[in-house]
LUMMARSE-353097 format. One line per 2 residues: number of its first residue (from 0); for each residue x, y, z of N, C-alpha, C, O, CB. Coordinates in steps of 0.001 Angstrom, whole numbers, plus 500000, padded with zeros to 6 digits. Glycine has a CB too. Example, Ala and Ser with C-alpha at 12.3 -4.5 7.8 and 13.67 -1.06 7.14 Angstrom:
<sites>
0) 513190,494310,507800,512300,495500,507800,513200,496700,507800,514236,496681,508465,511308,495527,509046 | 512850,497750,507080,513670,498940,507140,512900,500030,507870,513409,501138,508039,514084,499402,505725 .
</sites>
This chain:
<sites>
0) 731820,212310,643991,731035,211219,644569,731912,210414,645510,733140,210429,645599,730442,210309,643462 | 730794,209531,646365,732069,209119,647325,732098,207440,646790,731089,206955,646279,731709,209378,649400 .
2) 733354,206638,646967,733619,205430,646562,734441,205013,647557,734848,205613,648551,734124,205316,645280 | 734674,203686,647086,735601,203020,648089,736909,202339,647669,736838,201156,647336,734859,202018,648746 .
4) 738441,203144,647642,739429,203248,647312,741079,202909,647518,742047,203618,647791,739150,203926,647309 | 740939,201751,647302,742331,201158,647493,743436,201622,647206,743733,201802,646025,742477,200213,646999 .
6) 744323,201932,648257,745840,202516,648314,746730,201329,648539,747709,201799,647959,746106,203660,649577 | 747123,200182,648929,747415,199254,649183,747198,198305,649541,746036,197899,649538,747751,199332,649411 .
8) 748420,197411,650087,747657,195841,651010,746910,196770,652465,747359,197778,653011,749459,194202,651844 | 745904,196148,652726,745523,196073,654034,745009,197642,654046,744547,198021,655122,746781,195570,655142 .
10) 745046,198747,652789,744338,200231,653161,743276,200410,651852,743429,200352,650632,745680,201748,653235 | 742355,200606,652562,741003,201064,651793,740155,202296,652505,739810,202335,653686,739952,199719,651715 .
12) 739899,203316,651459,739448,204359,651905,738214,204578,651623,738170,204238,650441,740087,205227,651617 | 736874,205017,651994,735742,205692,651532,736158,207415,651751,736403,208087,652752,734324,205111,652451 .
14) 736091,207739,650183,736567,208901,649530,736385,209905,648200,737151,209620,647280,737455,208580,649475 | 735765,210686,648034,735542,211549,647386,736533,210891,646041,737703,210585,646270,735803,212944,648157 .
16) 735948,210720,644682,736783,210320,643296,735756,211134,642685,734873,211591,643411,737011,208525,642682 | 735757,211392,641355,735638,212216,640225,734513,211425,639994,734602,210233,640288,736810,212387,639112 .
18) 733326,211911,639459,732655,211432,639220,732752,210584,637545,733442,211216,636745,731873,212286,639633 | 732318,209655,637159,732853,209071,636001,732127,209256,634869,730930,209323,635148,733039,207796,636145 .
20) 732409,209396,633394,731670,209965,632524,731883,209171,630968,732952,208613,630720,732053,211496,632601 | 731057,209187,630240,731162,208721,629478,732063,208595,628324,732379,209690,627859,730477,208854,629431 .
22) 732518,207674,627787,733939,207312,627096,733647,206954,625525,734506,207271,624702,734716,205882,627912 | 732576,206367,625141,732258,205296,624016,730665,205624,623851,729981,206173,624715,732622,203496,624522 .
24) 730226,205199,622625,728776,205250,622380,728169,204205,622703,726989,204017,622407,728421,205485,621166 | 729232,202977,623669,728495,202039,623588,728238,202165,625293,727359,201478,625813,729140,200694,622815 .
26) 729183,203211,626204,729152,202654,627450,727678,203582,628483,726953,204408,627928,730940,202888,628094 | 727559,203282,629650,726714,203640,630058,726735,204184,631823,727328,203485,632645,725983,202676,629608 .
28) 726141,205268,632179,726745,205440,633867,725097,204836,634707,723907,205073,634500,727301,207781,634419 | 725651,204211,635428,724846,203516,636190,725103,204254,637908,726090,204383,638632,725273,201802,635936 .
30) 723969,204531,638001,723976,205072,639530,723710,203517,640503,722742,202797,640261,722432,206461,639794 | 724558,203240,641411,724809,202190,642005,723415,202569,643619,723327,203347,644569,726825,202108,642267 .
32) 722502,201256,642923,721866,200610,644558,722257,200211,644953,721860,200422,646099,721060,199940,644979 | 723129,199427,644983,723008,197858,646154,724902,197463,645490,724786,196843,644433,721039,195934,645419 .
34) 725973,197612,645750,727161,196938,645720,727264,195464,646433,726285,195252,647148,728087,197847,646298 | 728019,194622,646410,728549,193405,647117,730388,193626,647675,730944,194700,647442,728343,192008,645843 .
36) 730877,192885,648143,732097,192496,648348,732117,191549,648176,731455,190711,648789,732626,192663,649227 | 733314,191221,646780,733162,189587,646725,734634,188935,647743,735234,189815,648359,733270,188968,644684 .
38) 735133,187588,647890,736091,187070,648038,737243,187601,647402,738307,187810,647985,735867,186035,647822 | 736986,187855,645999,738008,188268,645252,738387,189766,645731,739564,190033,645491,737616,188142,643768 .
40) 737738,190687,646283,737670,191828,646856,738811,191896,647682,739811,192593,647511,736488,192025,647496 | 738515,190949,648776,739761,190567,649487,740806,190325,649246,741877,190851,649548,739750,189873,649966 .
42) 740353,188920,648280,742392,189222,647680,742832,190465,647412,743707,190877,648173,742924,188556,646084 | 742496,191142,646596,742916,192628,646370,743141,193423,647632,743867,194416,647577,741836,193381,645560 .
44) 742548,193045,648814,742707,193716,649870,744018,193224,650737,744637,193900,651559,741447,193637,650560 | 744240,192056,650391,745462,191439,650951,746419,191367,650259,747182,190407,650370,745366,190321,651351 .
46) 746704,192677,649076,747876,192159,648445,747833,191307,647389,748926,191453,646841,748558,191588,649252 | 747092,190361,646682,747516,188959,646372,747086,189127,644798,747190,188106,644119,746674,187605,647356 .
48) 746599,190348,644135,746196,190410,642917,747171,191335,642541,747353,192333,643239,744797,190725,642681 | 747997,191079,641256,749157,192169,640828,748224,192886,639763,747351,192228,639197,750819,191449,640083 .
50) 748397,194170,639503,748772,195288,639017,747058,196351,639323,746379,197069,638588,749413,194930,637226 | 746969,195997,640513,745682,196670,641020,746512,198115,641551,747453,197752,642257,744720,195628,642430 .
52) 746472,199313,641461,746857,200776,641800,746633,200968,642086,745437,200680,642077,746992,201611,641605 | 747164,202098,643257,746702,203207,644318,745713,203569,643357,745913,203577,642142,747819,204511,644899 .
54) 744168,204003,644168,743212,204810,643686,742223,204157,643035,741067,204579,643005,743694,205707,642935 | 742693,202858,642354,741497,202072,641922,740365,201767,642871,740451,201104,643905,741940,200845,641467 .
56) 739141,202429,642298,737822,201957,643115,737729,200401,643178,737941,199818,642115,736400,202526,642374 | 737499,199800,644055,737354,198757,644283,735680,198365,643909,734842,199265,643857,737897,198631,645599 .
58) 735186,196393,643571,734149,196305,643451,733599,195682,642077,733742,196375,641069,733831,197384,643779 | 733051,194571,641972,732399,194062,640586,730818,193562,640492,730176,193167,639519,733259,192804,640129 .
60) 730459,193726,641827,729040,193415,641775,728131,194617,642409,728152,195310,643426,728803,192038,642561 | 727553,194516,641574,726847,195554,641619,724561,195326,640740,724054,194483,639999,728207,196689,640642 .
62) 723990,196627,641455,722920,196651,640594,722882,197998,640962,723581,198629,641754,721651,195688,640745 | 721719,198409,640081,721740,199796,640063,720529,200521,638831,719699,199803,638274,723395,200163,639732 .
64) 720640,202078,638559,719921,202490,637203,720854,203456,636579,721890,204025,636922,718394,203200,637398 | 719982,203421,635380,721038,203887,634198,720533,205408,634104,719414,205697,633680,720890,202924,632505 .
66) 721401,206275,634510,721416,207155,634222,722140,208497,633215,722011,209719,633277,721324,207041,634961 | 722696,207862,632575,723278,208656,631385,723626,207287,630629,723918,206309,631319,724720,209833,631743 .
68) 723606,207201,629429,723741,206423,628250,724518,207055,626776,724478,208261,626533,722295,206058,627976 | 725137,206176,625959,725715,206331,624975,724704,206238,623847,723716,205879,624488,726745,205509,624966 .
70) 724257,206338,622430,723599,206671,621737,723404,204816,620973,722506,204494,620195,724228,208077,621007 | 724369,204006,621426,724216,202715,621236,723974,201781,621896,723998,200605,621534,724858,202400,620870 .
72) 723629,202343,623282,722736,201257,624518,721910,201158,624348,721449,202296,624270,722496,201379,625784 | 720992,200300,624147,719563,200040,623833,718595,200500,625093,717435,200905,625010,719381,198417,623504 .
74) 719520,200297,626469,718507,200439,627532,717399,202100,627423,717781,203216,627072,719569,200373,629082 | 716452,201807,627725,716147,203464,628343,716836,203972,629600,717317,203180,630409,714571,203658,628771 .
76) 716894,205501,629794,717277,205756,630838,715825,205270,632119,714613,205136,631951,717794,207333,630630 | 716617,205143,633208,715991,204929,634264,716323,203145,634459,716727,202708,635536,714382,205496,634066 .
78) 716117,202384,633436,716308,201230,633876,717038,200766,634891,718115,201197,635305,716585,200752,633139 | 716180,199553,635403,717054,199042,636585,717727,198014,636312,717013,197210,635712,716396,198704,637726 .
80) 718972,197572,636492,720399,196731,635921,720670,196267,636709,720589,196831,637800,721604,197249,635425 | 721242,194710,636565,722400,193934,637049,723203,194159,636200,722936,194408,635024,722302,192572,637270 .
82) 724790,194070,636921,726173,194303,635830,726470,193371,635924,726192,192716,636929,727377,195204,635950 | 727263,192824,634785,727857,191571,635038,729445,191760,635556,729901,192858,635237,727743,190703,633678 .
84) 730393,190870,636315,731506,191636,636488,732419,191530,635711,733579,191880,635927,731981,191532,637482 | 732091,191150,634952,732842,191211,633757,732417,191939,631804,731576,191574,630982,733061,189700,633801 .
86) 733057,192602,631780,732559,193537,630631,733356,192691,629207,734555,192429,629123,733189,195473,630938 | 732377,192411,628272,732868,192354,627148,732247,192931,625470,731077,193234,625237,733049,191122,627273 .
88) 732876,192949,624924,732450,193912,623614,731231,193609,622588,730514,194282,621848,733675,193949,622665 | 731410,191886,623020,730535,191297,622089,730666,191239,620395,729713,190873,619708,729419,191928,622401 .
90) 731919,191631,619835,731946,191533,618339,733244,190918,618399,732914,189759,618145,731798,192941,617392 | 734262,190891,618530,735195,189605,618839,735168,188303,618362,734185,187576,618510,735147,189324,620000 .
92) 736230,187948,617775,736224,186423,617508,735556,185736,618471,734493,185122,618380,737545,185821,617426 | 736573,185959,619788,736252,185164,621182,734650,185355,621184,733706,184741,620686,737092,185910,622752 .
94) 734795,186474,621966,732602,186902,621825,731734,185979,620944,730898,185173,621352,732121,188697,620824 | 732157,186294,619374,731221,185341,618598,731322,184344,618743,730653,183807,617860,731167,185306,617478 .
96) 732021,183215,619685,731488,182067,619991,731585,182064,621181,732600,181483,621565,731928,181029,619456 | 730855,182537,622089,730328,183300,623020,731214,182881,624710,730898,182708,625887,728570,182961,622901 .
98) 732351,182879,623918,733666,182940,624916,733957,184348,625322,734889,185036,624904,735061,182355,624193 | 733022,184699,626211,733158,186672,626903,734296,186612,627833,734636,187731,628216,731526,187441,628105 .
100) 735072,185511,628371,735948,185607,629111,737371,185724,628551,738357,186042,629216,735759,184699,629853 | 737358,185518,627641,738331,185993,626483,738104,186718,625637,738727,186794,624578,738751,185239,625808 .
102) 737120,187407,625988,737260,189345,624854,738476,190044,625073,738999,190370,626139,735974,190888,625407 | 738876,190239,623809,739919,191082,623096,739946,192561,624056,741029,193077,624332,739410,191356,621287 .
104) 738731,193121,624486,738315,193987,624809,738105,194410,625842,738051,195585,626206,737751,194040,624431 | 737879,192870,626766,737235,193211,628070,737828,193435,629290,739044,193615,629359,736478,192375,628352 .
106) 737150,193448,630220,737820,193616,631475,737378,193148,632961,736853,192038,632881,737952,194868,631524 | 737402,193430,633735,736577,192668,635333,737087,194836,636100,738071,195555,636270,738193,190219,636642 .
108) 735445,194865,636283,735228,196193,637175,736229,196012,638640,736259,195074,639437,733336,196339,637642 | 737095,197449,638624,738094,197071,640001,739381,196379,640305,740107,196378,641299,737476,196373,640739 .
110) 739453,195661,638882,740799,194729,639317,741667,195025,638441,741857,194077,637678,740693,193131,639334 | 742450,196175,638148,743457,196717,637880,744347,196177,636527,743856,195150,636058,744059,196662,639056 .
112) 745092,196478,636084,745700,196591,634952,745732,195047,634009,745659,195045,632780,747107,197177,635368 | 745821,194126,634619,745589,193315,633892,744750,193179,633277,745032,192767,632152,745677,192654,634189 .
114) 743108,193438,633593,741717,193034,633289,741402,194524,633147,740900,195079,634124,740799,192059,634474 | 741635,195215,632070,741113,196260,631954,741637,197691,632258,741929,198698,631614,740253,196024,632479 .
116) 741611,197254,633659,742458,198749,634378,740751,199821,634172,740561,200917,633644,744490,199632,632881 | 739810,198854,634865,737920,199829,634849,737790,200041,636398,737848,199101,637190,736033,198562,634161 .
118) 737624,201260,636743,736942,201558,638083,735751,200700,638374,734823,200356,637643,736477,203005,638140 | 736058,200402,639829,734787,199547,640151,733587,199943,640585,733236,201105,640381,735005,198752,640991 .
120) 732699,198977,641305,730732,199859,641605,730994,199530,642864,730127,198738,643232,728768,199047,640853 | 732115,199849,644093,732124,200256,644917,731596,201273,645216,731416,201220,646433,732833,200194,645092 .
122) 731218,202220,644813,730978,203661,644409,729537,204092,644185,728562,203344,644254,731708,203939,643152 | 729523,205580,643866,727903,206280,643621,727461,205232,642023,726592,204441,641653,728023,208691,643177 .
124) 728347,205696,641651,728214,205678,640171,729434,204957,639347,730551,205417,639584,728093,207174,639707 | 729364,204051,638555,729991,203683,637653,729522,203668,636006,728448,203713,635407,730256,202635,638137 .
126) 731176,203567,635580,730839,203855,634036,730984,201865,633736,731674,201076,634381,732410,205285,632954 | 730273,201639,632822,730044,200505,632151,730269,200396,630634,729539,200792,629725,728831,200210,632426 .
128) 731514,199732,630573,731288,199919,628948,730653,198898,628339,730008,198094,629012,732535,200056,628152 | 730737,198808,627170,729815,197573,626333,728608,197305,627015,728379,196111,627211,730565,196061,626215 .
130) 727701,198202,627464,727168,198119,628533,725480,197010,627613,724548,196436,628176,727042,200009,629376 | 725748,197136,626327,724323,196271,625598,724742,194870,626147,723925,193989,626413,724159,196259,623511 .
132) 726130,194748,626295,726190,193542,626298,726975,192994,628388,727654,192038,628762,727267,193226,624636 | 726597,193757,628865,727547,193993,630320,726584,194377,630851,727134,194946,631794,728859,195031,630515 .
134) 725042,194603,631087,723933,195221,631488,722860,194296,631385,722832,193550,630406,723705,196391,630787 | 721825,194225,632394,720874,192764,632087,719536,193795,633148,719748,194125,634315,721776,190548,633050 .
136) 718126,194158,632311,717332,194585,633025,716944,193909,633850,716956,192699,633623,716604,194973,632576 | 716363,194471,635340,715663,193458,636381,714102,193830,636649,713337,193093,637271,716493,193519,637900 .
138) 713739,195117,636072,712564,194952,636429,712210,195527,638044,712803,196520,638466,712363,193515,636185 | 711291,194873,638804,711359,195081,640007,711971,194020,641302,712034,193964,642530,710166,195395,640107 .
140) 712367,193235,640037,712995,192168,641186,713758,193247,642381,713776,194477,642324,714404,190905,640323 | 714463,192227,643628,714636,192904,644671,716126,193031,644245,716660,192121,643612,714174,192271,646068 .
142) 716931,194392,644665,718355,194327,644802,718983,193451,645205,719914,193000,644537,718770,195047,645366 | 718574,192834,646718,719202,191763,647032,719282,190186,646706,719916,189303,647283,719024,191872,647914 .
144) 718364,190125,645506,718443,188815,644656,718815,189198,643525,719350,188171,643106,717233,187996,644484 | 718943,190162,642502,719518,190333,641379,720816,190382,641324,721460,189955,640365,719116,191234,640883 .
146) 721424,191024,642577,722996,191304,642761,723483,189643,642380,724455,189638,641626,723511,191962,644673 | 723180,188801,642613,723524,187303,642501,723813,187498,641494,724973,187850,641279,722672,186163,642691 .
148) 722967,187368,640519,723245,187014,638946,724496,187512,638211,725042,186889,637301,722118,187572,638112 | 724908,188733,638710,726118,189292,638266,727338,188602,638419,728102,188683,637457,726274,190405,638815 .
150) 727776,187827,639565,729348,187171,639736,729093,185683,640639,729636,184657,640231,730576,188455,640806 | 728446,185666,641571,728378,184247,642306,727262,183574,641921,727590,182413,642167,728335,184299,643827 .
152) 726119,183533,641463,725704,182372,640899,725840,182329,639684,725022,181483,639322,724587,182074,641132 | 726759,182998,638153,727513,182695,637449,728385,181387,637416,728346,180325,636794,728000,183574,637488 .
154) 729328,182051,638539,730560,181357,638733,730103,179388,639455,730672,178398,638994,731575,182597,640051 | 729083,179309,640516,728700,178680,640654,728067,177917,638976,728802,177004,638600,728147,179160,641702 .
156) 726971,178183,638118,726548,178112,637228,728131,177442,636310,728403,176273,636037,725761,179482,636989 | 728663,178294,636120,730022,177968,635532,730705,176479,635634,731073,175679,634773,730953,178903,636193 .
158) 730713,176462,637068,731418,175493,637463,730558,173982,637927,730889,173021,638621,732197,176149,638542 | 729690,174228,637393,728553,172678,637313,728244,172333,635774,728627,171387,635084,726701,172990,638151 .
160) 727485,173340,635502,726587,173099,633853,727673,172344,633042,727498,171179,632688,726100,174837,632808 | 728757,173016,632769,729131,172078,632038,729797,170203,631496,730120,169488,630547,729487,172725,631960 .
162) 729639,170281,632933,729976,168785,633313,728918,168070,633669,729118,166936,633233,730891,168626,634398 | 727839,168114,634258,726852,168261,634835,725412,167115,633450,724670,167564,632576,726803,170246,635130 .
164) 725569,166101,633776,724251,165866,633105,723185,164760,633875,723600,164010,634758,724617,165321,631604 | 721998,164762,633497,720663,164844,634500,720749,163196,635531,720475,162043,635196,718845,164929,633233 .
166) 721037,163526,636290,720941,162134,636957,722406,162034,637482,722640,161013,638129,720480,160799,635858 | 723190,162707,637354,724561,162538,638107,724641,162348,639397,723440,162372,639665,725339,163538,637980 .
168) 725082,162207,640221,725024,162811,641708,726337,163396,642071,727379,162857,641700,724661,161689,642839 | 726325,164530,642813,727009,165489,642938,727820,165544,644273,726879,165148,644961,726216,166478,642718 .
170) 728596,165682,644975,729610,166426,645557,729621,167511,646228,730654,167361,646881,730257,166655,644889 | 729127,168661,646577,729852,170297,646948,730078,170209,648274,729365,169851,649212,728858,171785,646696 .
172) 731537,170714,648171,732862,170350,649221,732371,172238,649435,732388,173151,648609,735082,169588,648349 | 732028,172222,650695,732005,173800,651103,730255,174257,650583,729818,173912,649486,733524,174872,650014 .
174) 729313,175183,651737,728220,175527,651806,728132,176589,651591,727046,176918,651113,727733,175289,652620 | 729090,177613,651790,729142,178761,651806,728320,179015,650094,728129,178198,649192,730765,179232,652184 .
176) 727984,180500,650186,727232,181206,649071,727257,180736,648106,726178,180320,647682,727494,182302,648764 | 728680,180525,647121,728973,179846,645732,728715,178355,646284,728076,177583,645568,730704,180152,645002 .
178) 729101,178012,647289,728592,176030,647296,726453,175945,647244,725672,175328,646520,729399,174974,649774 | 726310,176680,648132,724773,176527,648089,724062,176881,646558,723085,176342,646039,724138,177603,649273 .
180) 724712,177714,646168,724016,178136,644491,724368,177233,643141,723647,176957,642182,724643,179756,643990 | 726044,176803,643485,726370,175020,643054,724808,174577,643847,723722,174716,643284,728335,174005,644086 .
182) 724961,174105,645054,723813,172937,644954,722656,173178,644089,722338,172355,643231,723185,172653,646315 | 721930,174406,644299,721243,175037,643185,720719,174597,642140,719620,174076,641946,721807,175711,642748 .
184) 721898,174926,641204,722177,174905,639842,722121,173088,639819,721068,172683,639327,723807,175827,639378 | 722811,172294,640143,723013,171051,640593,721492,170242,640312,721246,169377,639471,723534,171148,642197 .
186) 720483,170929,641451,719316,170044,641588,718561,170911,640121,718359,170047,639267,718375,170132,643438 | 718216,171979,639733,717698,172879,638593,718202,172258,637675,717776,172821,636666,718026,174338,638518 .
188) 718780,171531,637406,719409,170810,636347,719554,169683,636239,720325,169345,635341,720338,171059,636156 | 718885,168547,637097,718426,167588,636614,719315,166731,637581,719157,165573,637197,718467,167499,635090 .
190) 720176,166739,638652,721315,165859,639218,720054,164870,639902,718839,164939,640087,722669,166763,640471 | 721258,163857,640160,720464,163018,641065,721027,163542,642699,721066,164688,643147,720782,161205,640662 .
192) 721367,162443,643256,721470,162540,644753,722678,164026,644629,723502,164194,643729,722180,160730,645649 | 722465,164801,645650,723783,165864,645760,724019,166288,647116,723110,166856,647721,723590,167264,644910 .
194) 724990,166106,647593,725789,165880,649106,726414,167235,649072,727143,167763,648232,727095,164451,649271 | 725935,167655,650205,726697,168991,650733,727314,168560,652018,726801,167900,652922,725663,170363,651010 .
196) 728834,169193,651902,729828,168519,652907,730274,170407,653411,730324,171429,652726,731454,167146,651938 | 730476,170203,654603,730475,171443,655018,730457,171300,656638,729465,170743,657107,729280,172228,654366 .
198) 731604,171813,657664,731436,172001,659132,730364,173017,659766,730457,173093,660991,732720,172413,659606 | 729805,173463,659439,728843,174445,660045,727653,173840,659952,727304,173424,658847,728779,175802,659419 .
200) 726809,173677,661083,725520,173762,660713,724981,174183,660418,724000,173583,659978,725004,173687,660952 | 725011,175387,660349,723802,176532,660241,723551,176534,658288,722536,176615,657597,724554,178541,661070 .
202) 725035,176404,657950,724839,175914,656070,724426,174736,655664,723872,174471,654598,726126,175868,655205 | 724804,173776,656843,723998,172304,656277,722899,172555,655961,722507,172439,654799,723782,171118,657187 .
204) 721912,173092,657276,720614,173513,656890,719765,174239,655992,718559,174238,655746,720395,173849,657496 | 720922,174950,655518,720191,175889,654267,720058,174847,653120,719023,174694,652473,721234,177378,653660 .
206) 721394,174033,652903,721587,173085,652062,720670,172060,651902,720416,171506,650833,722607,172633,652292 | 720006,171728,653358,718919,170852,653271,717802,170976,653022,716990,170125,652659,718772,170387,654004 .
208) 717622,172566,653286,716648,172989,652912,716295,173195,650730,715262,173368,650082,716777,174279,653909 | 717315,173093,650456,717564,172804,649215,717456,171821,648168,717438,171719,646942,718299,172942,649236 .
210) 717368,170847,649697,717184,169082,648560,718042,168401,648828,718028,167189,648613,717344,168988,646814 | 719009,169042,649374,720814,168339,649432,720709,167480,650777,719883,167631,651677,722418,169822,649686 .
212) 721932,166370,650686,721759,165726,651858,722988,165835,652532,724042,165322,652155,721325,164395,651708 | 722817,166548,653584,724134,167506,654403,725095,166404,655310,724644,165563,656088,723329,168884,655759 .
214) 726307,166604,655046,727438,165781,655629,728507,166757,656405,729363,167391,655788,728207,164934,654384 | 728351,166805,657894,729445,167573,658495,730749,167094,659161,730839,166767,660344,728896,168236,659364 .
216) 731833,167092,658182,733177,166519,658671,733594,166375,660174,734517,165744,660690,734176,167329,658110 | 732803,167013,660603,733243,167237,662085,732182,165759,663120,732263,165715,664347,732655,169344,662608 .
218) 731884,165411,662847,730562,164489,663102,730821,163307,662413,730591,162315,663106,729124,165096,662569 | 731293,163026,661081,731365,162092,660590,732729,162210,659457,733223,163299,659164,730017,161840,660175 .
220) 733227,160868,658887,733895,160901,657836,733265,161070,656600,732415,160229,656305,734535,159962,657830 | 733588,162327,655508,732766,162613,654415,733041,161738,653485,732022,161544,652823,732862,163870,653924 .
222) 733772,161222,653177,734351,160196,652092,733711,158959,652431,733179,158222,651600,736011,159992,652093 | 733789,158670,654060,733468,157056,654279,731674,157211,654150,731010,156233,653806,734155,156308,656191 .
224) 731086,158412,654438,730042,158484,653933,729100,158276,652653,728200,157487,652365,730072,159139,654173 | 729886,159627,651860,729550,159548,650405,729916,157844,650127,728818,157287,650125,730594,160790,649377 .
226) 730687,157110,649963,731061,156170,649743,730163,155004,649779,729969,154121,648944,731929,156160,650345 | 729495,155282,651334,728690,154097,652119,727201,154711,650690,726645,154003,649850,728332,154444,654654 .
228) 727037,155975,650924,725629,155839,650161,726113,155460,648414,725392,155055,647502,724599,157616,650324 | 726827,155611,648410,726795,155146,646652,727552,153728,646254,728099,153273,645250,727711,156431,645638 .
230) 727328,153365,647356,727591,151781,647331,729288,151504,646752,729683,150806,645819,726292,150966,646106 | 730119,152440,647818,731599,152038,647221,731921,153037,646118,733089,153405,645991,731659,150430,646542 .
232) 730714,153627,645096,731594,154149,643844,731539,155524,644007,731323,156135,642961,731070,153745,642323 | 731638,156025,644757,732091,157610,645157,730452,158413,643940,729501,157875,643374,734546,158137,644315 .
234) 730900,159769,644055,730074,160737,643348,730547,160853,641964,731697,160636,641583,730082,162084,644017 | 729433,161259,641168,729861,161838,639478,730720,162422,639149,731487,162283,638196,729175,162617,638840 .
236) 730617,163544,640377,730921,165358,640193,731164,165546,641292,730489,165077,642209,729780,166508,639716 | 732388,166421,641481,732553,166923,642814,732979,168664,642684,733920,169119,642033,733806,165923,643600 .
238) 732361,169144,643195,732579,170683,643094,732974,171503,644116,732149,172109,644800,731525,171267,642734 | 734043,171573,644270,735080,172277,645300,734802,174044,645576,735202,174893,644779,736766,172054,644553 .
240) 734198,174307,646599,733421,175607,646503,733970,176044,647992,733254,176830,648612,731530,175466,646256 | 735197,175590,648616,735780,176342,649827,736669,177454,649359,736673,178433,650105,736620,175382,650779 .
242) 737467,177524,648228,738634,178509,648037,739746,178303,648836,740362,179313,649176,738261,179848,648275 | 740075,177406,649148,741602,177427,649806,742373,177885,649220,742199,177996,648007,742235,176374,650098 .
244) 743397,178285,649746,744561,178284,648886,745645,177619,649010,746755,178132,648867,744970,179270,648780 | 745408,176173,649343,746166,175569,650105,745819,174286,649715,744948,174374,648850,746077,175902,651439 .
246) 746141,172970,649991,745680,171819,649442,744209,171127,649995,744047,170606,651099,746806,170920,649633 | 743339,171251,649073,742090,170014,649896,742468,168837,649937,742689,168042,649023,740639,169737,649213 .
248) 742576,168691,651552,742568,167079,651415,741591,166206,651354,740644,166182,652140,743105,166557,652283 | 741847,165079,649977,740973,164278,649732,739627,164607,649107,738584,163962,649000,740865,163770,650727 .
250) 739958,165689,648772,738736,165959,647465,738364,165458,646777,737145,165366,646632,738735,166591,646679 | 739266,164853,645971,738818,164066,645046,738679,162838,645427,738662,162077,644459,739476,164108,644059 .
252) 738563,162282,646508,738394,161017,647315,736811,160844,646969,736290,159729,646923,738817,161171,649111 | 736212,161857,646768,734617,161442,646853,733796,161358,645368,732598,161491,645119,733792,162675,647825 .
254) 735257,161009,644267,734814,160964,642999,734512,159537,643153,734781,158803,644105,735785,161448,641836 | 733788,159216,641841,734087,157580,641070,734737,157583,640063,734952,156619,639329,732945,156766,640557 .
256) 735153,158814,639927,736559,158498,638900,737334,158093,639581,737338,156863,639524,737308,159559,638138 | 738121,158525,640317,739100,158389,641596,738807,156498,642325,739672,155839,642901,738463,159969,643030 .
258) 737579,156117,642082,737470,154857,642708,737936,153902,641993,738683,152939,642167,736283,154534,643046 | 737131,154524,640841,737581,153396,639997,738865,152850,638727,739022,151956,637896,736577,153349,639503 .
260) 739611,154120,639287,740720,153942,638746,741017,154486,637294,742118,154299,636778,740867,152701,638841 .
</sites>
């Protein structure tokens, strides 16, 4: 089958790999519709993730159907799946209190020896293990809205809910994909006012189209803004959704923690 195969920084191949087969009674091969490239993809493409190997398929988002199964997947064959990109066992200390990011067991599809060392759904086909619990039916929803659920509106999801209670007002520093699905999650959950700060227009607008009330650094000061509307005491929550790797300046300028000392 053909996949898409990292040899180093800066080389990726689409290339004939072995087709992948079943390991466990619990795992499952999923014939891949619809892949993504996430951000994190890139790092791996630039070098910046250690112990990723020549030959590892690249790739963690994915949807697709199940076409060969272990005798302990509940799915039927044919089903149509979102993966999550991250695989865990589900019987685990961690697991049983439903900490999957610390399975004993688990791993992240594509990203090399640390997390598993699992071929990714760059590819025709991937193997899925723990797949009862790493597998989520969709039904007929569309490929291109289910693929979400698997890694970026998670991670978005992740990084609000838990801080997050009804009437807050919110922050998201950056529009891009994970900031707009923060805003999202943000208004779906009860926030009050939520400010999307972001140089592009073309994301303000999606953002506004969202509920959010769009602030472009380039046009105005975002801090002296947020500030002016909340009467001096900055935002609840601020949710940093650019990825730098480098310092934001004044991020936290648009808290009211930060105001008030």
């Amino acid at each position: 089958m053909k996949a898409l195969v990292y040899h180093g920084p800066f080389q990726v191949a689409v290339e004939e790999v072995p087709e992948p087969k079943l390991e466990a009674e619990t795992d499952a091969i999923v014939q891949v519709e619809l892949a993504a490239i996430c951000g994190s993809d890139l790092h791996i493409y630039h070098g910046k993730i250690a112990g990723v190997l020549p030959g590892t398929v690249l790739g963690h988002e994915f949807v697709g159907r199940i076409v060969e199964k272990g005798p302990l997947v509940p799915f039927p064959l044919g089903e149509r799946v979102v993966g999550s990109f991250q695989v865990a066992c589900g019987d685990c200390p961690a697991c049983r209190k439903g900490q999957y990011f610390a399975c004993l067991k688990g791993g992240v599809f594509g990203f090399g020896l640390a997390l598993g060392n699992l071929q990714g759904a760059q590819a025709e086909r991937v193997r899925v293990p723990f797949a009862r619990q790493s597998l989520f039916a969709i039904g007929d929803l569309p490929a291109e809205e289910a693929i979400l659920a698997g890694d970026i509106l998670t991670t978005a999801y992740g990084g609000v809910r838990p801080f997050l209670s009804p009437g807050m007002s919110v922050a998201v520093v950056g529009s891009g994909p994970v900031g707009l699905m923060a805003q999202m999650v943000a208004h779906a959950l009860g926030a009050g006012q939520v400010y999307a700060i972001d140089p592009e227009e073309t994301r303000l607008e999606k953002a506004a189209a969202l509920g959010s009330l769009p602030v472009n650094p380039k046009a105005e000061d975002p801090v002296a803004r947020v500030r002016k509307e909340t009467q001096g005491l900055g935002v609840d929550l601020v949710v940093e959704a650019v990825g730098l790797t480098g310092r934001l300046p004044r991020a936290a300028a648009f808290s009211r923690r930060v105001s008030s000392g």
